[in-house]
N, C-alpha and C positions, 0 to 999 in steps of 0.2 A: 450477535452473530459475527464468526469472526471467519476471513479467507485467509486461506494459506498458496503457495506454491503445488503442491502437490508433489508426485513422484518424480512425474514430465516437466520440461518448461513445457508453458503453455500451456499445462492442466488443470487450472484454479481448483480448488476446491473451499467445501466451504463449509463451515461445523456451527449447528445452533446452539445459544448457550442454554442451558436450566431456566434464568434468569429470565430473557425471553418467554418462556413457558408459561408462566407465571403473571410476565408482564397480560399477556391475553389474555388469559383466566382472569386478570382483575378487569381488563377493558369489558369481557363479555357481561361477568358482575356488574359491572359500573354501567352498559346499556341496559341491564336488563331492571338495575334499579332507577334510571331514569327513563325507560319506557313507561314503568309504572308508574311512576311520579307524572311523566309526560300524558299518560292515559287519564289520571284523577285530575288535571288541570288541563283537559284540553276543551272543555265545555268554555270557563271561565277564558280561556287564551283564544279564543276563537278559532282553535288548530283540530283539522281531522287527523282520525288514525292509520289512515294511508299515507297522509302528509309526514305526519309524523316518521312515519315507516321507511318513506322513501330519502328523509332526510339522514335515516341511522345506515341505509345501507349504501348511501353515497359517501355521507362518512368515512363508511371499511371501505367503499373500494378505491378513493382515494389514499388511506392508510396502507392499503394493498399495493398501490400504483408507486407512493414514494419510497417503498421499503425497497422493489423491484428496481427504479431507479437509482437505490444508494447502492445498492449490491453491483448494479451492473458497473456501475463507475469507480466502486471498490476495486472490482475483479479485473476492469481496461487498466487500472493505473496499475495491478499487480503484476498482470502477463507485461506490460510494458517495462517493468520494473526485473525483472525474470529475464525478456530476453536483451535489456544492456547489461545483465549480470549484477544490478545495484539491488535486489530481493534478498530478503532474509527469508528462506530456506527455513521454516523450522521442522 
């Protein structure tokens, strides 16, 4: 995910890449092949399937919390950057 300047100072904006796209698609693949991997050993691990469950979606929503934290601090350094006129503009 990349920010740019925008039209404004002080208009951040911000473009997803393909890549990204992609990255998720394999994350989603990759929980759902170890939910079930996670489900057929959870007798043998002494894990339930809530336990389980609740461990995948803290997971994402800490993966959610530090994406939101790099952006924001992406976006503070660019408007900072923007309004002493040291931003590259693309």
């Amino acid at each position: 995910m990349g920010a740019h300047g925008g039209n404004r100072p002080g208009a951040p904006m911000a473009k997803s890449s393909p890549a990204a796209m992609v990255f998720i698609l394999a994350l989603m693949v990759g929980r759902s092949m170890l939910r079930t991997a996670g489900e057929s050993q959870a007798v043998s691990w002494k894990l339930d399937s809530v336990l389980l469950t609740d461990l995948f979606l803290g997971f994402a929503l800490g993966l959610v919390c530090a994406q939101r934290l790099e952006m924001w601090l992406r976006i503070r350094r660019l408007v900072a950057q923007t309004r002493n006129g040291t931003a590259i503009v693309s």
